[in-house]
N, C-alpha and C positions, 0 to 999 in steps of 0.2 A: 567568779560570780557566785556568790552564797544564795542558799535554796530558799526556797519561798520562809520552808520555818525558819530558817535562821534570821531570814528577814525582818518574820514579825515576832521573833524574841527580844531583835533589837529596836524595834519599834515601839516594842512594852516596854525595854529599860529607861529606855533617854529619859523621858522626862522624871524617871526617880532621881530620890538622890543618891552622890556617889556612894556611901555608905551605904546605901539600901540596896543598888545592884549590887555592889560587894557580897551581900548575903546572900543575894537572887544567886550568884556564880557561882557558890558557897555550897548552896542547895543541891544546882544544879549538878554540880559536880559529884557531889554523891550519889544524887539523882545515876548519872550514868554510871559510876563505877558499881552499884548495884546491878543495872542494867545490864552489863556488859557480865556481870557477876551469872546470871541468871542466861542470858545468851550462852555463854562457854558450857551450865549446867543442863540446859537447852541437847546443845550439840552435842554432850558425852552420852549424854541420857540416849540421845536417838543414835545413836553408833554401838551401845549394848543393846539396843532394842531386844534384833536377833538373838543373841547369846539366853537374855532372860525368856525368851518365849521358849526355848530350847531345852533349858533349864526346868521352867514348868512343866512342860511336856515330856519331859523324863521323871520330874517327879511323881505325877500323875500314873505312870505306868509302871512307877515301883508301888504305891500307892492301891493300886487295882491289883499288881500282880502279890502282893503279899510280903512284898520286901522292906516295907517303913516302917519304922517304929516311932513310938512319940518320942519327940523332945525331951531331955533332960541338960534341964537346965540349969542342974548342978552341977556337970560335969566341963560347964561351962568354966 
């Protein structure tokens, strides 16, 4: 049994023509592999959360205690 939205996506194609849902599918499908693109970037992002906050938080206290230096961005 397909979900309500699937219902009424196929309720918007029917009456195009086949070639024009063709595109609609088209869309679509990039549509979600975006989607799913930005979901997985979603999930990694919140799985380092910790790590980054951690990270800041030790910067910050080399930062205070006299330990950082700037950037050289030549040595890059």
């Amino acid at each position: 049994m397909p979900s309500t939205a699937i219902a009424t996506v196929e309720r918007m194609l029917e009456p195009l023509p086949e070639e024009a849902q063709e595109r609609v599918v088209e869309h679509l499908r990039e549509y979600i592999l975006d989607l799913e693109d930005e979901l997985l970037w979603d999930d990694q992002f919140r799985s380092t959360q910790d790590k980054l906050i951690m990270a800041a938080r030790r910067a910050k206290k080399e930062i205070a205690a006299g330990k950082a230096e700037p950037m050289d961005f030549e040595r890059l």
